[in-house]
N, CA and C atoms as an extended XYZ file, in Angstrom:
531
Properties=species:S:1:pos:R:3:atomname:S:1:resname:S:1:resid:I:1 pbc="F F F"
N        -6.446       30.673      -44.167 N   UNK     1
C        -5.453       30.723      -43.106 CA  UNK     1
C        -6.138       30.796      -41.727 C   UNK     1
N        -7.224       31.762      -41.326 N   UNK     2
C        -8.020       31.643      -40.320 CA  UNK     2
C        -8.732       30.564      -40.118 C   UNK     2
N        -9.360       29.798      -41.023 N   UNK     3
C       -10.163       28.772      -40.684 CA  UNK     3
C        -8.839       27.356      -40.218 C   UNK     3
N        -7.366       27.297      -40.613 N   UNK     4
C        -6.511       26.824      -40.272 CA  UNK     4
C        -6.081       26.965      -38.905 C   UNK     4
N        -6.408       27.897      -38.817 N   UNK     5
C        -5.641       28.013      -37.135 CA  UNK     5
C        -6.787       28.163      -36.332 C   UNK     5
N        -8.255       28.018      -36.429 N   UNK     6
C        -8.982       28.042      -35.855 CA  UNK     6
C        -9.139       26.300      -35.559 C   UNK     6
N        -9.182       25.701      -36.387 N   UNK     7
C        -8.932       24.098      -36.535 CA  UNK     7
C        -8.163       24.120      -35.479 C   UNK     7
N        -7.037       24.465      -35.534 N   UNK     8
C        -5.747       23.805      -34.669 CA  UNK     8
C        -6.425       24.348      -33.327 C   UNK     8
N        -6.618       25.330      -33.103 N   UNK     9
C        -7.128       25.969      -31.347 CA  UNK     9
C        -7.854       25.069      -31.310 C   UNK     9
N        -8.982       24.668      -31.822 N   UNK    10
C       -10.173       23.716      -31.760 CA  UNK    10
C        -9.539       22.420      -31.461 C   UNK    10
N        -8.536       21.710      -31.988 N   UNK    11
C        -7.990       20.354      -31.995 CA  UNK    11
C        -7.301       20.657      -30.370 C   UNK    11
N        -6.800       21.537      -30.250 N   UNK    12
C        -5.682       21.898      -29.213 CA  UNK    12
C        -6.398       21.769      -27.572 C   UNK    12
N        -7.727       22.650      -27.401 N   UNK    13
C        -8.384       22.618      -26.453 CA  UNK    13
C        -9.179       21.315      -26.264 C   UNK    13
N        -9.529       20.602      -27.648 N   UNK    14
C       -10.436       19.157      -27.209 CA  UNK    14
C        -9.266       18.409      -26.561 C   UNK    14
N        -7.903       18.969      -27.262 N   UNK    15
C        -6.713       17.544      -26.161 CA  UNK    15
C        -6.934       18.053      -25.095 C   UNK    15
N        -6.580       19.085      -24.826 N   UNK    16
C        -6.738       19.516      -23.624 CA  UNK    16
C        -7.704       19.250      -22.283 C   UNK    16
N        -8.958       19.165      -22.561 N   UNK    17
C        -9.972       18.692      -21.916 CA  UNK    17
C        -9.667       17.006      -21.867 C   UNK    17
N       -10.017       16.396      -23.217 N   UNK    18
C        -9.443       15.064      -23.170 CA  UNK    18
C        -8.305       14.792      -21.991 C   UNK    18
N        -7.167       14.930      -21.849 N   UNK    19
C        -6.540       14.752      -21.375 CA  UNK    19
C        -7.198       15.082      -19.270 C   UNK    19
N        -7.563       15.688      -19.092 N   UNK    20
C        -8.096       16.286      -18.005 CA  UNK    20
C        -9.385       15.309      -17.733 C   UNK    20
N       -10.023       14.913      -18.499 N   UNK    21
C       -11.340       13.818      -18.291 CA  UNK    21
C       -10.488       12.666      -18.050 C   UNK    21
N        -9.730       12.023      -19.075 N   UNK    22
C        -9.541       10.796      -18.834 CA  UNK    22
C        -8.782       10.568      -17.959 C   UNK    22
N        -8.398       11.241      -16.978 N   UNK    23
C        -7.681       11.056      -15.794 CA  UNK    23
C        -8.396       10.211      -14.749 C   UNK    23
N        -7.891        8.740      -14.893 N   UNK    24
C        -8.775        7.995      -14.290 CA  UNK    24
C        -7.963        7.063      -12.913 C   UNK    24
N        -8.002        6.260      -12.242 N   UNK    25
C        -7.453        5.610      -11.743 CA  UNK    25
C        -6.714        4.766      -12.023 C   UNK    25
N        -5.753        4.330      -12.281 N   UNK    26
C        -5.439        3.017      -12.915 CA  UNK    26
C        -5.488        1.768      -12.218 C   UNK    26
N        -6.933        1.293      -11.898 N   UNK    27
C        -6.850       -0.023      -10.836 CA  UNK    27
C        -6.427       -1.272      -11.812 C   UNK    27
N        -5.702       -1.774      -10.665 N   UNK    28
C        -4.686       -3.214      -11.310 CA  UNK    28
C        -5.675       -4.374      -10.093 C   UNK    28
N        -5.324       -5.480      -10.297 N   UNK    29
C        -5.597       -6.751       -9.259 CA  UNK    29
C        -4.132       -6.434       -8.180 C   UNK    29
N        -4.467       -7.169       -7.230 N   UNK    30
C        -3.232       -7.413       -6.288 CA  UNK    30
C        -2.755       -8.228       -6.783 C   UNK    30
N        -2.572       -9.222       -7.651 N   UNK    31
C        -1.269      -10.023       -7.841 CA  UNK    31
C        -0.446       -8.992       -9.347 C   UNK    31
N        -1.157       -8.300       -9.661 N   UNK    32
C        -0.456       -7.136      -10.729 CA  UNK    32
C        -0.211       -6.266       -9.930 C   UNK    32
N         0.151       -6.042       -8.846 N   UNK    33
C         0.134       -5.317       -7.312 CA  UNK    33
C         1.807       -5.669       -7.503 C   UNK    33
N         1.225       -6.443       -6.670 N   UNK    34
C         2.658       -7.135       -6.346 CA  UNK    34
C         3.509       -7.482       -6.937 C   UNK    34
N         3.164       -7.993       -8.324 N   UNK    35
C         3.808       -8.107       -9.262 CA  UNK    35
C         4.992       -6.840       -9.903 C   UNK    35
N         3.971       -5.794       -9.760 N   UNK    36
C         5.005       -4.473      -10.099 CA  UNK    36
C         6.065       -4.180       -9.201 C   UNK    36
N         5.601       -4.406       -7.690 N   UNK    37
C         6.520       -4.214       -6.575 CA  UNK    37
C         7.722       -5.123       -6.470 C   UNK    37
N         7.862       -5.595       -7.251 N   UNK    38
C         8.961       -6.670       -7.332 CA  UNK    38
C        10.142       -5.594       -7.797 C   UNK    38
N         9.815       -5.163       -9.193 N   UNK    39
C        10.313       -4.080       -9.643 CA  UNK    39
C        10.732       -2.466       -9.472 C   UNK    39
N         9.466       -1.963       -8.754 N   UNK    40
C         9.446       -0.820       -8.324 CA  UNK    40
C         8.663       -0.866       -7.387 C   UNK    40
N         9.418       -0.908       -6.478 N   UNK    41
C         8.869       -0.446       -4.878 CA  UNK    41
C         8.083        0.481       -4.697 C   UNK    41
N         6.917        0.340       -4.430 N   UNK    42
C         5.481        1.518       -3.950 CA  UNK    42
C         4.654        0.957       -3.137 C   UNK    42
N         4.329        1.714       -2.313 N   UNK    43
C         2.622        1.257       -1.472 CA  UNK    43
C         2.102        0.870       -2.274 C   UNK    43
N         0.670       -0.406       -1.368 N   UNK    44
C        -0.228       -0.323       -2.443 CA  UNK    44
C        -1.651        0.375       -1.800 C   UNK    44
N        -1.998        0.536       -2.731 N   UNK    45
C        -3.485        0.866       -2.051 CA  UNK    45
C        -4.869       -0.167       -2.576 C   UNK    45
N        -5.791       -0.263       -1.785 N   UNK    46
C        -7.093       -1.328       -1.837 CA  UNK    46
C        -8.028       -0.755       -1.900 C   UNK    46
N        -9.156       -0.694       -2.566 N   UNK    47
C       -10.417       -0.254       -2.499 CA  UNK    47
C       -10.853       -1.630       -2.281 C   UNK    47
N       -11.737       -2.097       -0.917 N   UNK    48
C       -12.187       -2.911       -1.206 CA  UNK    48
C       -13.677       -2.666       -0.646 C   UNK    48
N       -14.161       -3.247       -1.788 N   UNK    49
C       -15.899       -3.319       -2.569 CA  UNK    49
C       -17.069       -4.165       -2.335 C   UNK    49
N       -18.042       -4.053       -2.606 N   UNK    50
C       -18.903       -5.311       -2.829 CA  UNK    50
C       -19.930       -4.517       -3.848 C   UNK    50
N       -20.540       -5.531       -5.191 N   UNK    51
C       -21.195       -5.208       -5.872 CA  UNK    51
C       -22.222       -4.531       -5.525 C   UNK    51
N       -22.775       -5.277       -4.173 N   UNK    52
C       -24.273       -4.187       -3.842 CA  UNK    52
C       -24.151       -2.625       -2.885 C   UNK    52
N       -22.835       -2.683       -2.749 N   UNK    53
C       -22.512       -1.754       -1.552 CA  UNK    53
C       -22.453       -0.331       -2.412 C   UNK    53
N       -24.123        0.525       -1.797 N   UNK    54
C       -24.173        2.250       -2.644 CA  UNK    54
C       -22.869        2.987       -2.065 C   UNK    54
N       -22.387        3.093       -0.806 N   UNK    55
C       -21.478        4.210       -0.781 CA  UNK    55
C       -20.276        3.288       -1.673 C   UNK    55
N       -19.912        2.227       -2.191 N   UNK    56
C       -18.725        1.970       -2.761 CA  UNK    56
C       -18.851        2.609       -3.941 C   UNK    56
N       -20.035        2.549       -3.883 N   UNK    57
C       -20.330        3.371       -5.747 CA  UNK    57
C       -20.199        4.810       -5.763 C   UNK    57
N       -20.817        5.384       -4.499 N   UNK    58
C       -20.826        6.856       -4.455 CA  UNK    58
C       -19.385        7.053       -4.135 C   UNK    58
N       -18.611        6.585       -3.473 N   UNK    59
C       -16.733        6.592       -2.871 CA  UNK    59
C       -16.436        6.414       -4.520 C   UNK    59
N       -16.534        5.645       -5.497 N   UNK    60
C       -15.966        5.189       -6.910 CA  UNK    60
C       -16.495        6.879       -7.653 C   UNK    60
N       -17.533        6.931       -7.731 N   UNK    61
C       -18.423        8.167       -8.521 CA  UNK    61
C       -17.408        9.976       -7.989 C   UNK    61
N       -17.178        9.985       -6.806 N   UNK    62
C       -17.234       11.097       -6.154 CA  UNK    62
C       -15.782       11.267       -6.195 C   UNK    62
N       -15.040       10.482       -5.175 N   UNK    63
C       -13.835       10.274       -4.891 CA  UNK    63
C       -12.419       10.071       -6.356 C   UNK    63
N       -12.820        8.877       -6.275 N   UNK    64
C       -11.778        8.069       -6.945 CA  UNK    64
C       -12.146        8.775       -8.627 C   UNK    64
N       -13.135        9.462       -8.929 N   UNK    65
C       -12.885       10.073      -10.489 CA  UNK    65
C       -12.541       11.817      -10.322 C   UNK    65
N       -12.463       11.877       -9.329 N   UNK    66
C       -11.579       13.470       -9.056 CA  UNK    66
C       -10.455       13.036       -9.823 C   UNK    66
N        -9.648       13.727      -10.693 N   UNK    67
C        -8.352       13.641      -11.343 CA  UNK    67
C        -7.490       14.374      -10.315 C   UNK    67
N        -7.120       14.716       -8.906 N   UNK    68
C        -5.836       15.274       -8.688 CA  UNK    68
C        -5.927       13.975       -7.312 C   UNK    68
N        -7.361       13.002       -7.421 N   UNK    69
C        -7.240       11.872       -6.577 CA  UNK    69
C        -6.606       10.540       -7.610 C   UNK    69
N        -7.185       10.743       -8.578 N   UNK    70
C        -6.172        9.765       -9.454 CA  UNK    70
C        -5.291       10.025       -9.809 C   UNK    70
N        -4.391       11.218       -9.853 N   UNK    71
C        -3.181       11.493      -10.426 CA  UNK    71
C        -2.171       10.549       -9.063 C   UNK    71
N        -2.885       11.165       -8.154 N   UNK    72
C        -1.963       10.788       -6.813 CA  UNK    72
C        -1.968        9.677       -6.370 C   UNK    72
N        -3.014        9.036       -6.290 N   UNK    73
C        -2.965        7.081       -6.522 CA  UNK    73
C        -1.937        6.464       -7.721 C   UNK    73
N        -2.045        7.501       -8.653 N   UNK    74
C        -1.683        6.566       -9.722 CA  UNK    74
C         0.291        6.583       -9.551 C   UNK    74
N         0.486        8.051       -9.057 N   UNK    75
C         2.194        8.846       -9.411 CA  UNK    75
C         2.571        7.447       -7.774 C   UNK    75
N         1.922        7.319       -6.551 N   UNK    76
C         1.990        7.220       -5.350 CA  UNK    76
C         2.171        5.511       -4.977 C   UNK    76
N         0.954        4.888       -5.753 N   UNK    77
C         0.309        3.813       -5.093 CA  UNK    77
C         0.717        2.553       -6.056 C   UNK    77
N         0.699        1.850       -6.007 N   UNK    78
C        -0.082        0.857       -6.689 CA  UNK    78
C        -1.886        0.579       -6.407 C   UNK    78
N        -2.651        1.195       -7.005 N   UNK    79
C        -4.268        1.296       -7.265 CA  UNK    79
C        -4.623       -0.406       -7.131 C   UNK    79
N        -5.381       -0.674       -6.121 N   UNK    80
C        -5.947       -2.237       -6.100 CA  UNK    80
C        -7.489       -2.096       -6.378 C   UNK    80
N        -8.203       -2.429       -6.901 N   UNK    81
C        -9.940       -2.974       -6.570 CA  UNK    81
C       -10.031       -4.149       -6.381 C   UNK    81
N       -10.629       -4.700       -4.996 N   UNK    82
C       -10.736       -5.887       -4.874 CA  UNK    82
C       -12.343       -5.899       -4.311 C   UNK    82
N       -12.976       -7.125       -4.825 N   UNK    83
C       -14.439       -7.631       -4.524 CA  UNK    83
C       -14.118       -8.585       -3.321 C   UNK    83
N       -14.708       -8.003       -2.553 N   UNK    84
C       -14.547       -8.649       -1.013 CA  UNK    84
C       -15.606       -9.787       -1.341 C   UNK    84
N       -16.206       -9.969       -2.104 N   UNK    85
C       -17.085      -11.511       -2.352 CA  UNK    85
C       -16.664      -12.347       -3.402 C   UNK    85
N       -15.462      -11.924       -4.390 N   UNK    86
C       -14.930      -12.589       -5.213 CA  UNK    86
C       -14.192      -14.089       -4.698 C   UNK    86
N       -14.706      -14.837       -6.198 N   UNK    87
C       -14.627      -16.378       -5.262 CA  UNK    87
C       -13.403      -16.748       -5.896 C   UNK    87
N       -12.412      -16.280       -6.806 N   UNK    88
C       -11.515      -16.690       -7.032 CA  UNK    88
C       -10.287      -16.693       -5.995 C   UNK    88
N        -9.231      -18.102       -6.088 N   UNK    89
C        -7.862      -18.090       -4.945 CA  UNK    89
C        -7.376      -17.158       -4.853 C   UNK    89
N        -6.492      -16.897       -4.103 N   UNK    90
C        -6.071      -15.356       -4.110 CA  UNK    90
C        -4.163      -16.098       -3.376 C   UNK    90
N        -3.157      -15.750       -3.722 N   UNK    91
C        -1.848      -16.397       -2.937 CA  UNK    91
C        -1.208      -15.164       -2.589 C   UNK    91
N        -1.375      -14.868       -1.432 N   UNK    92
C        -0.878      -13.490       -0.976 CA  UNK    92
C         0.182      -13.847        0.006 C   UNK    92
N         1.317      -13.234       -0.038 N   UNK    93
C         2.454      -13.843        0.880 CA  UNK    93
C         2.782      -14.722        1.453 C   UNK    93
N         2.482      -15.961        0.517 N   UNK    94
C         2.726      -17.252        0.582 CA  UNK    94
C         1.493      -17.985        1.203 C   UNK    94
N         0.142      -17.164        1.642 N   UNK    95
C        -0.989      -17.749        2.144 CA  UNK    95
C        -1.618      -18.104        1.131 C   UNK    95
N        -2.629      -19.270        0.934 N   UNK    96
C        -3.543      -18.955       -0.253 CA  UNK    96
C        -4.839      -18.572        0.512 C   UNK    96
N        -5.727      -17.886       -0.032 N   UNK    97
C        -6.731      -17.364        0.287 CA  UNK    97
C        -8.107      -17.230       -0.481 C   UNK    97
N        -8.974      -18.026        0.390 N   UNK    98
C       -10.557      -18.487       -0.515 CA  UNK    98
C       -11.790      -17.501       -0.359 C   UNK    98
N       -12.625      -17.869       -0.795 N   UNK    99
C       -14.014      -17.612       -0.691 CA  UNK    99
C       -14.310      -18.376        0.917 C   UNK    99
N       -15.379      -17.354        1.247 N   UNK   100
C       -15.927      -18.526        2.722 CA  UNK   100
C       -17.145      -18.088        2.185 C   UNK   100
N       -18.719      -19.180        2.139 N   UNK   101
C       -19.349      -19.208        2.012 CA  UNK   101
C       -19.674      -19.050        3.607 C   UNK   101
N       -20.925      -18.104        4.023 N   UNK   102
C       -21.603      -17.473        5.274 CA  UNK   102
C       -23.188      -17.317        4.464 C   UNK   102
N       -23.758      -17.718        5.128 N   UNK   103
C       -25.187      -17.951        4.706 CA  UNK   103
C       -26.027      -18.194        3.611 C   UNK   103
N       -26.570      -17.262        2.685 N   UNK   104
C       -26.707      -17.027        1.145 CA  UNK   104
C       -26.055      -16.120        0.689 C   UNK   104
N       -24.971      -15.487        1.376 N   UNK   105
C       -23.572      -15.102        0.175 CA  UNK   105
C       -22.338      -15.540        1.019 C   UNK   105
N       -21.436      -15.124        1.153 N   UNK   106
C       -19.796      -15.088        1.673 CA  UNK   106
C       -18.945      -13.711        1.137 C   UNK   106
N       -17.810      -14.180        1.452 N   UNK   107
C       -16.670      -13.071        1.882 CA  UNK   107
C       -15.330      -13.915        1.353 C   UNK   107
N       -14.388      -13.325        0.954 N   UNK   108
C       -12.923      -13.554        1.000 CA  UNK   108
C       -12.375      -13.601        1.784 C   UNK   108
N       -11.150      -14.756        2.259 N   UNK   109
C       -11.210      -14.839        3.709 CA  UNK   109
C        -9.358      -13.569        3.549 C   UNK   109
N        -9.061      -13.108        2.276 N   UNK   110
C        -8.235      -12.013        2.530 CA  UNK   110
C        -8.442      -10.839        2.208 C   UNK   110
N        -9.405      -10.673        2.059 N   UNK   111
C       -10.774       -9.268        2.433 CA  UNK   111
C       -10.430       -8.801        3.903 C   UNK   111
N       -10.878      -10.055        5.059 N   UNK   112
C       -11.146      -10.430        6.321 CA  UNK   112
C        -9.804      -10.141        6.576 C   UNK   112
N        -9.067      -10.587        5.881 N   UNK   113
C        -7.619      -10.897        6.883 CA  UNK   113
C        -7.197       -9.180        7.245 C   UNK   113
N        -7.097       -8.636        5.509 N   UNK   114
C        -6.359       -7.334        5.594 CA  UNK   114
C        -7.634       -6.209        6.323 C   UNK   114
N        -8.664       -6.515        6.530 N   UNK   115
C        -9.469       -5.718        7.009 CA  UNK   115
C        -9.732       -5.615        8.757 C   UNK   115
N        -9.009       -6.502        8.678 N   UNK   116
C        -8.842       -7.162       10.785 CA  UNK   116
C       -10.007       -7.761       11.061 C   UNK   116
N       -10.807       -8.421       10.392 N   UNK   117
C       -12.316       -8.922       10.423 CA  UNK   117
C       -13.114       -8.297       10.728 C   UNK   117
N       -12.836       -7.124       10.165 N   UNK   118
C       -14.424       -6.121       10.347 CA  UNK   118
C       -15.146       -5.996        9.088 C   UNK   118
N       -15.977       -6.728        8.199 N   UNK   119
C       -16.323       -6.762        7.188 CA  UNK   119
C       -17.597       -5.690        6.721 C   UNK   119
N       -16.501       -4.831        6.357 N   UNK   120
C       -17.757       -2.923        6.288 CA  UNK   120
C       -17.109       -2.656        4.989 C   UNK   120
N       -17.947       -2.231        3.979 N   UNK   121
C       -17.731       -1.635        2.656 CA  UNK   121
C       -18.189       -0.130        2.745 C   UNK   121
N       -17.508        0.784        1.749 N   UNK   122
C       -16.332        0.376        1.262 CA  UNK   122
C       -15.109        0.645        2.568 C   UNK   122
N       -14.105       -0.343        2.543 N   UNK   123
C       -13.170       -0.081        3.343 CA  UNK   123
C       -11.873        0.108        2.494 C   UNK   123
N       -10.995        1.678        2.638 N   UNK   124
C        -9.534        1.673        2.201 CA  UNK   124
C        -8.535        0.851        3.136 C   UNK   124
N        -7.689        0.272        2.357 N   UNK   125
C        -6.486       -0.608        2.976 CA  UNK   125
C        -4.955        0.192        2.417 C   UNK   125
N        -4.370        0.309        3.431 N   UNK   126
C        -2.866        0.915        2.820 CA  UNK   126
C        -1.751       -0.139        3.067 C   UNK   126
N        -1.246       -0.735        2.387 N   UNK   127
C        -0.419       -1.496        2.370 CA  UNK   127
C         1.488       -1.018        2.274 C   UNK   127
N         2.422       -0.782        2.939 N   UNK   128
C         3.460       -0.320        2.375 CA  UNK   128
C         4.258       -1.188        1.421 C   UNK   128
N         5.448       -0.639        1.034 N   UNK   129
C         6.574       -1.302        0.081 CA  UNK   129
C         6.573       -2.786       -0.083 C   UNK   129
N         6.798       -3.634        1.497 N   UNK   130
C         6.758       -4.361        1.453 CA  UNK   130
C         5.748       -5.474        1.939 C   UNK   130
N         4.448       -4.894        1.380 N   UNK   131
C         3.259       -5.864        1.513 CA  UNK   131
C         2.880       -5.862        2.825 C   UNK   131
N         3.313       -4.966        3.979 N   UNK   132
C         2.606       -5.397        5.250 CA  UNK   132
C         2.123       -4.381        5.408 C   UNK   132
N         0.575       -4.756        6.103 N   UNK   133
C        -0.819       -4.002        6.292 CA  UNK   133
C        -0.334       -2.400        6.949 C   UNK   133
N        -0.740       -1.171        6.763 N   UNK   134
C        -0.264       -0.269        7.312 CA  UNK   134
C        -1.425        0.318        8.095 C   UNK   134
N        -2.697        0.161        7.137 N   UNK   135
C        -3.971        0.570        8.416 CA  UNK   135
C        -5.396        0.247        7.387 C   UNK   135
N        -6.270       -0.407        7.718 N   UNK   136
C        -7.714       -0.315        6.943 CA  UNK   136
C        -8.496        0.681        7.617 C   UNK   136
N        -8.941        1.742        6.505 N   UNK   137
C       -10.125        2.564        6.957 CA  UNK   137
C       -11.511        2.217        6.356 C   UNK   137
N       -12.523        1.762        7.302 N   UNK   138
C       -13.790        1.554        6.837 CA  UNK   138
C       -14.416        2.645        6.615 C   UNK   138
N       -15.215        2.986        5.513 N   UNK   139
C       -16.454        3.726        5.683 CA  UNK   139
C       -16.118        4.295        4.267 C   UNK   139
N       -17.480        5.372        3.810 N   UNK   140
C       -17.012        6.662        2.856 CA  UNK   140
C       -15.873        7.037        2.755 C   UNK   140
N       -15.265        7.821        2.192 N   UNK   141
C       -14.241        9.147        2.199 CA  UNK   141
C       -14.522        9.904        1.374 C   UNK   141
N       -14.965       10.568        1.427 N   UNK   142
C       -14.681       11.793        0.575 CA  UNK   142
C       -13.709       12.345       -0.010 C   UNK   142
N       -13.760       13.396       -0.891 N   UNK   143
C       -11.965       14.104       -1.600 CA  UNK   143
C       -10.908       14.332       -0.708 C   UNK   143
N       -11.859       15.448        0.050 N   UNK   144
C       -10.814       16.501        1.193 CA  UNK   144
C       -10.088       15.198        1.958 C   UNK   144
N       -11.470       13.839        2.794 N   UNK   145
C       -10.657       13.596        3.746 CA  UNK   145
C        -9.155       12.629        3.014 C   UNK   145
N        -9.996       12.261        2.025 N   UNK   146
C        -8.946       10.910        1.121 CA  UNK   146
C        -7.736       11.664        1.035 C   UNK   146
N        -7.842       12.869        0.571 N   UNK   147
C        -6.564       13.362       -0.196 CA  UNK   147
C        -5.466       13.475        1.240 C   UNK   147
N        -6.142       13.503        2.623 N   UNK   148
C        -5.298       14.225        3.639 CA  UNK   148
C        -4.761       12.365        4.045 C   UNK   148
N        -5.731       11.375        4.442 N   UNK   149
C        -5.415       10.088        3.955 CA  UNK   149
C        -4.152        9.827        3.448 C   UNK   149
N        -4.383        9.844        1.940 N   UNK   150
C        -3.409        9.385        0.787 CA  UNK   150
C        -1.775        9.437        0.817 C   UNK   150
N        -1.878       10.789        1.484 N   UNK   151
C        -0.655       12.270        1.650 CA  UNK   151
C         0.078       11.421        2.503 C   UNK   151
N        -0.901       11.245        3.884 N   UNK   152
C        -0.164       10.795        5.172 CA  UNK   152
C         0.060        9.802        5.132 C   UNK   152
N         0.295        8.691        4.056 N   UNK   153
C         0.504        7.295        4.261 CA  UNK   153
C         1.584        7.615        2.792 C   UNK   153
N         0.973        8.049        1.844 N   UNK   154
C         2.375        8.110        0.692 CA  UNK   154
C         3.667        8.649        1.230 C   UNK   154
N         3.664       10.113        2.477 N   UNK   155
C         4.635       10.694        2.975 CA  UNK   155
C         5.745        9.743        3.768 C   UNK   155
N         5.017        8.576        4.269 N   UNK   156
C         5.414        8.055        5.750 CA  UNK   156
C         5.164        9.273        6.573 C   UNK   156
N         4.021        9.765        6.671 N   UNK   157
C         3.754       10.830        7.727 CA  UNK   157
C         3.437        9.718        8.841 C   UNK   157
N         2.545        8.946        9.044 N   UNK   158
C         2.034        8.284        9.613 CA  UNK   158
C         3.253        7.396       10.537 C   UNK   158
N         4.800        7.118        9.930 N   UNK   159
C         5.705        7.089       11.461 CA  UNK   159
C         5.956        7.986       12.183 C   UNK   159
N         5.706        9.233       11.881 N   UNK   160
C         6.578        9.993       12.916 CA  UNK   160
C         5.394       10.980       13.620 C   UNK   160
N         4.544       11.141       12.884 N   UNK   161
C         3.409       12.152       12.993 CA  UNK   161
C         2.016       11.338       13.480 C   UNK   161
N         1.457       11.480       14.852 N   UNK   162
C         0.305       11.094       15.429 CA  UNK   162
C        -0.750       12.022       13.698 C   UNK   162
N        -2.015       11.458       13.672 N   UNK   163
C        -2.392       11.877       12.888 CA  UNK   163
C        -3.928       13.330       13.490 C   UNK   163
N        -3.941       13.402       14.662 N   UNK   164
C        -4.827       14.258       14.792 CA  UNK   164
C        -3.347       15.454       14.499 C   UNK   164
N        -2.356       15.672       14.826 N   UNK   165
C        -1.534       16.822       14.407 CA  UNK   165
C        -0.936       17.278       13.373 C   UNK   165
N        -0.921       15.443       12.278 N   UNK   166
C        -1.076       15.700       10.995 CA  UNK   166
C        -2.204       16.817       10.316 C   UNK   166
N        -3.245       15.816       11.152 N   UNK   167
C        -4.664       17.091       10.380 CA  UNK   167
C        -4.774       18.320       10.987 C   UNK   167
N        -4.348       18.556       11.338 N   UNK   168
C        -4.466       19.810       11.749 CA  UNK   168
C        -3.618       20.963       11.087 C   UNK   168
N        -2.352       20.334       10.967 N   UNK   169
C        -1.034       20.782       10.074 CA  UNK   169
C        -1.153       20.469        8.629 C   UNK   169
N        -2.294       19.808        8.222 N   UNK   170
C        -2.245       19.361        6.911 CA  UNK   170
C        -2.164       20.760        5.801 C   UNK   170
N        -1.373       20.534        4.895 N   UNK   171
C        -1.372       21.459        3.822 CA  UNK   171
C        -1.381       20.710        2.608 C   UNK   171
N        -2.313       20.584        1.463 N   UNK   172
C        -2.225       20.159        0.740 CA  UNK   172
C        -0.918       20.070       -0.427 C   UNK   172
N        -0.535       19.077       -0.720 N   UNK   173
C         0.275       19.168       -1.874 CA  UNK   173
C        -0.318       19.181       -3.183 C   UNK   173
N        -1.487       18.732       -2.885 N   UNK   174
C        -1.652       18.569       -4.318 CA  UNK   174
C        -2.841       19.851       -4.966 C   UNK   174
N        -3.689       19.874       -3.557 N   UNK   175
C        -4.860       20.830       -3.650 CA  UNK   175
C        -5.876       19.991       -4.631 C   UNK   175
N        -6.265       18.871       -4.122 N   UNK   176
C        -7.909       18.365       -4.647 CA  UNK   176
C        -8.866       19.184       -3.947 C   UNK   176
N       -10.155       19.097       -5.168 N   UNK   177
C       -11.452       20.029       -4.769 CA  UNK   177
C       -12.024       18.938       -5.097 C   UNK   177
């Protein structure tokens, strides 16, 4: 009987953890983006990348595998990863959109578009409901700043609220560490 219910605590706490690890992001493409938004209206959000770019990896490593940063992308956003050097078409609101070859590599020319042509990895893109650009942030982010980020663009804080008084007033909802 003890070795029975010691089993079960044992089975009970590995879900437990399990469940708490695999809390991952759920990145989709933007046309599975958009595709959902047809249906259910949500922001989307962009990570956009480049294979050789270290802070995209350290922003992917640090950031984006915190579980109370993926819970909240995932409950919030529609989750995008896009390769700002990926050469496949891309038909984004009726534009189609290519590869531009620039020296010995290139860029996506809707990388460029949604990024305002500042081509810096990694850069976040917030997109609202209805597909129009809401703001690209270039650089790192970290937890703390992402999560205050995430908040103020999932809230619509960002119409009514200048954002230095957002941060300042910020209180977490969710409390990422």
């Amino acid at each position: 009987m003890l070795s029975r219910f010691l089993l079960f605590l044992l089975i009970g706490f590995s879900l437990c953890n399990t469940s708490y690890t695999q809390t991952t992001v759920k990145w989709m493409s933007l046309e599975e983006a958009v595709e959902k938004s047809k249906t259910e209206k949500r922001k989307i959000f962009i990570d956009i990348y480049t294979d050789w770019c270290g802070w995209c990896k350290v922003m992917d490593r640090e950031t984006f595998q915190n579980p109370c940063i993926a819970n909240y992308l995932n409950r919030n956003y529609y989750p995008v990863k896009f390769n700002a050097e990926q050469k496949k078409d891309i038909v984004f609101k009726g534009t189609v959109y290519s590869y531009i070859k620039s020296g010995s590599s290139g860029y996506h020319s809707l990388a460029a578009a949604i990024m305002r042509g500042k081509l810096s990895y990694p850069t976040s893109v917030f997109l609202d409901e209805n597909l129009n650009l809401i703001q690209p942030l270039d650089g790192y982010l970290n937890i703390k700043d992402f999560e205050k980020i995430m908040v103020y663009f999932a809230q619509d804080r960002y119409r009514d609220t200048p954002w230095p008084k957002y941060e300042r007033t910020f209180v977490s909802p969710v409390n990422c560490k």
